[in-house]
C-alpha positions in Angstrom: 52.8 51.2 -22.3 49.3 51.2 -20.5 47.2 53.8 -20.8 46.3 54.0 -17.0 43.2 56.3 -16.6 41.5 56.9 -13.0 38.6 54.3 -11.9 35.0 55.5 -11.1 32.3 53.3 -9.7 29.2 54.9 -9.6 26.1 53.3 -7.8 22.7 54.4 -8.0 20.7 54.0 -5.5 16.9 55.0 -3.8 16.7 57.2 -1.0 16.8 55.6 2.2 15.2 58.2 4.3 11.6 60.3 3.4 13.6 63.8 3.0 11.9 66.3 0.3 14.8 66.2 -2.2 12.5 67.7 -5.2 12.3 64.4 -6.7 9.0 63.5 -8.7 8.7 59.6 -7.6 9.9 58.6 -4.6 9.9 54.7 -3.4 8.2 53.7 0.0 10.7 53.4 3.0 11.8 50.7 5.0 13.3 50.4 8.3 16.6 50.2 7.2 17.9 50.5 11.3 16.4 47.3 11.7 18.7 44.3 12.3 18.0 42.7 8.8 18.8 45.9 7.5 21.9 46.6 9.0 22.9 42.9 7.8 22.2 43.5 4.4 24.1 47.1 4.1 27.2 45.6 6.2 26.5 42.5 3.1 27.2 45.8 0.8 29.6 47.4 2.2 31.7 44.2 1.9 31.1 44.3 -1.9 32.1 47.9 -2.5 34.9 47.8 0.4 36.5 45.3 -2.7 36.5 48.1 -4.8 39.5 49.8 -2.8 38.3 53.4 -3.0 40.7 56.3 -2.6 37.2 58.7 -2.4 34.2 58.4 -1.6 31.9 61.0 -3.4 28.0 61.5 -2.2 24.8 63.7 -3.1 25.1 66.1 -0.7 25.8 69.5 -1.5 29.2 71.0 -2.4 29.1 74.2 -0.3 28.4 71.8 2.7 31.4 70.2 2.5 32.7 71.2 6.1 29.3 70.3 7.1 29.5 66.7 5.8 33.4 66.2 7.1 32.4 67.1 10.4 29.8 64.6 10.8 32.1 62.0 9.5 34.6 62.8 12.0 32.1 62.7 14.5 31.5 59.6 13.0 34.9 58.4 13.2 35.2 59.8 16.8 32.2 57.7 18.0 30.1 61.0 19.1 27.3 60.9 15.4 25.1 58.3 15.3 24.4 57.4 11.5 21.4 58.5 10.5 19.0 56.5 8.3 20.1 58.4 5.1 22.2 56.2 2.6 25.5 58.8 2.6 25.2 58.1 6.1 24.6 54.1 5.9 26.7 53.5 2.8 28.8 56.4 2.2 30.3 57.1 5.4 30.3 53.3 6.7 32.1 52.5 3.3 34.8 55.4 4.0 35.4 54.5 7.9 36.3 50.7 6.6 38.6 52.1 4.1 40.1 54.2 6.6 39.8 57.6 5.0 40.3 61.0 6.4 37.2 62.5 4.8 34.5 61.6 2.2 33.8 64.7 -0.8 30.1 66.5 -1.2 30.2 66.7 -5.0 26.1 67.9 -5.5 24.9 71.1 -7.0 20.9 71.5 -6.7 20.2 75.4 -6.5 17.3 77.3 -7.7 18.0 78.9 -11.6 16.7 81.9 -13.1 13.9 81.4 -16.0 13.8 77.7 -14.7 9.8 77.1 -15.7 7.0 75.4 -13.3 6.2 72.3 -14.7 3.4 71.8 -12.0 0.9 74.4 -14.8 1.5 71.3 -17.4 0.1 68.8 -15.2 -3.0 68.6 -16.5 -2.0 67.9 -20.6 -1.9 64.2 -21.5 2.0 64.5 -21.9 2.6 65.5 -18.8 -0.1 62.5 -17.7 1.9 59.7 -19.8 5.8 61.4 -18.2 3.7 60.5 -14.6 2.1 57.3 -15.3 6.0 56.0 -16.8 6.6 57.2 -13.3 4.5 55.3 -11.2 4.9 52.1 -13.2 8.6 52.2 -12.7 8.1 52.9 -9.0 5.4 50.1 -8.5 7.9 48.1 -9.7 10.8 49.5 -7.5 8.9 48.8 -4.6 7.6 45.2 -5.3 11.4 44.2 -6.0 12.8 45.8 -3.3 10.3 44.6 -0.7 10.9 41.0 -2.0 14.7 41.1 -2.0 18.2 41.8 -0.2 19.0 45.3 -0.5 22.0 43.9 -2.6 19.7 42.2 -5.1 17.9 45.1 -5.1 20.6 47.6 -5.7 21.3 45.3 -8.1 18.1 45.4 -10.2 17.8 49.1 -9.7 21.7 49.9 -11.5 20.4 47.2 -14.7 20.5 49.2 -17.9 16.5 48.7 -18.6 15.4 50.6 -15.4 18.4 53.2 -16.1 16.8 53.3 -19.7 13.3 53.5 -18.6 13.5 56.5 -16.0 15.6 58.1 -18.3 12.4 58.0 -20.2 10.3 60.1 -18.0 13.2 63.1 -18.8 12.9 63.0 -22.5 9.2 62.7 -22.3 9.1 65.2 -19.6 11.3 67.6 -22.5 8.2 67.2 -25.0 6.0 68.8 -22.3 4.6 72.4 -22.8 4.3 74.1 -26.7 5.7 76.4 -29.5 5.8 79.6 -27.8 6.3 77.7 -24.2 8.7 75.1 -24.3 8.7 74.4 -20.9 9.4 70.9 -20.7 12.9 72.0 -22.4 13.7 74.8 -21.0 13.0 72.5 -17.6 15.1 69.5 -18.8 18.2 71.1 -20.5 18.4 74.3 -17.9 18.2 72.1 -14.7 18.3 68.7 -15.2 21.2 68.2 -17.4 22.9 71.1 -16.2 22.5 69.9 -12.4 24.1 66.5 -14.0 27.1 68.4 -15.5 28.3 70.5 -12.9 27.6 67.2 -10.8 30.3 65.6 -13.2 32.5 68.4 -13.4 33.1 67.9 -9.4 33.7 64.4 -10.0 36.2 65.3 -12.6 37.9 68.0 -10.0 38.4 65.0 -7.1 41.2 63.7 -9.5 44.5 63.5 -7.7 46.6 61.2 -9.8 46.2 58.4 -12.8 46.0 55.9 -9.6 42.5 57.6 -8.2 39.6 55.0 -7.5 36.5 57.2 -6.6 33.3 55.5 -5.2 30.4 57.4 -6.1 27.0 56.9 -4.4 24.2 58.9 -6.2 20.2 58.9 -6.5 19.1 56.3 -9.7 17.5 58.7 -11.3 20.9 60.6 -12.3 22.8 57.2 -13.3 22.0 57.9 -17.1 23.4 61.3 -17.3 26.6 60.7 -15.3 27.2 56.8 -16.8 27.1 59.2 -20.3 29.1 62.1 -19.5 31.7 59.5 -17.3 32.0 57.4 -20.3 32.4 60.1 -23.1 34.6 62.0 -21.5 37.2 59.2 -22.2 38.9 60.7 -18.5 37.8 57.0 -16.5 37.8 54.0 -16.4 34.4 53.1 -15.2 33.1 50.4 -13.3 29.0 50.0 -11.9 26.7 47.7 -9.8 27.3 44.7 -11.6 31.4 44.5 -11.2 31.0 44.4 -7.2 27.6 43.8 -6.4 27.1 39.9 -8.6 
């Protein structure tokens, strides 16, 4: 007998929009309400509508979930106008052509007790070599993406090496403070990887039946973490960029 698990595709992806989401490195916008635009992410939507998702799961925050169906049903009801966020260009785009009800707000980004500054490090040559990993990747973020389809850039983004190489900038960023202050630790395992987990532990909770194919569309930076907890969790079947997007 086949062992039928649940299906999770998970997509990383940039930030379409220039919203203050805490992240260290963020890539230059483009008009992505422009014509050619709109072209490429219906191009997308095309590829992941072959996915056949039962959910669609996006970073937004959990206790907004109300928030988030309302504007899809707005959506649906032709009074929102999509904004140029990519929940809003992807997510709920990719939900209306598959006809769901609602899409699922599975983030968790709150402020922690004891969760150190990092900003006080900046100044140490660690911290100096986590930033400069940084800005190489996003130099070369940008370059790609303003030479290519936002498919063949999606693409490039969700390839192992750039997963590999911002995951980088975390375990560097770990090494960052000293004996007594571990701050660059305390930072990593206290908010980053917990953030990640509880982020996972809602993906887990959106499983209805052995049938489930959830869509997930999440910032690059957290692909590592999740692909890792997805896959070792033995709980999905997991799919990425590469199975839709080629």
């Amino acid at each position: 007998m086949l062992n039928i698990k649940p299906t999770i595709f998970i997509l990383g992806t940039d930030h379409f929009s220039g919203h203050d989401n805490g992240d260290m490195f963020q890539s230059e916008k483009q008009d992505m309400l422009s014509n050619r635009k709109q072209n490429e992410i219906k191009e997308v939507i095309a590829c992941l509508k072959k996915f056949e998702p039962t959910k669609v799961a996006l970073e937004y925050p959990q206790e907004l979930q109300s928030d988030l169906n309302e504007r899809y049903v707005s959506y649906l009801n032709k009074d929102y106008t999509l904004t140029i966020n990519e929940f809003d260009q992807i997510g709920l785009r990719l939900a209306k052509e598959c006809k769901h009800n609602q899409v699922y707000a599975v983030d968790w980004n709150k402020d922690q007790k004891d969760i150190p500054d990092m900003s006080k490090w900046k100044d140490t040559d660690l911290f100096k070599e986590v930033t400069k990993i940084g800005e190489d990747l996003l130099y070369a973020t940008n370059t790609y993406k303003q030479n290519h389809s936002l498919k063949d850039f999606l693409l490039w983004l969700n390839q192992t090496p750039n997963i590999l190489k911002n995951q980088e900038i975390y375990m560097k960023l770990a090494l960052v403070g000293n004996e007594n202050n571990p701050d660059g630790a305390t930072w990593t395992a206290k908010y980053w990887y917990y953030r990640n987990m509880l982020i996972y532990k809602n993906l887990v909770n959106l499983i209805d039946n052995k049938e489930e194919r959830i869509f997930v569309l999440y910032g690059f930076g957290h692909l590592h973490l999740l692909l890792q907890f997805l896959r070792e969790s033995g709980i999905f079947d997991v799919k990425v960029a590469s199975d839709y997007l080629s």
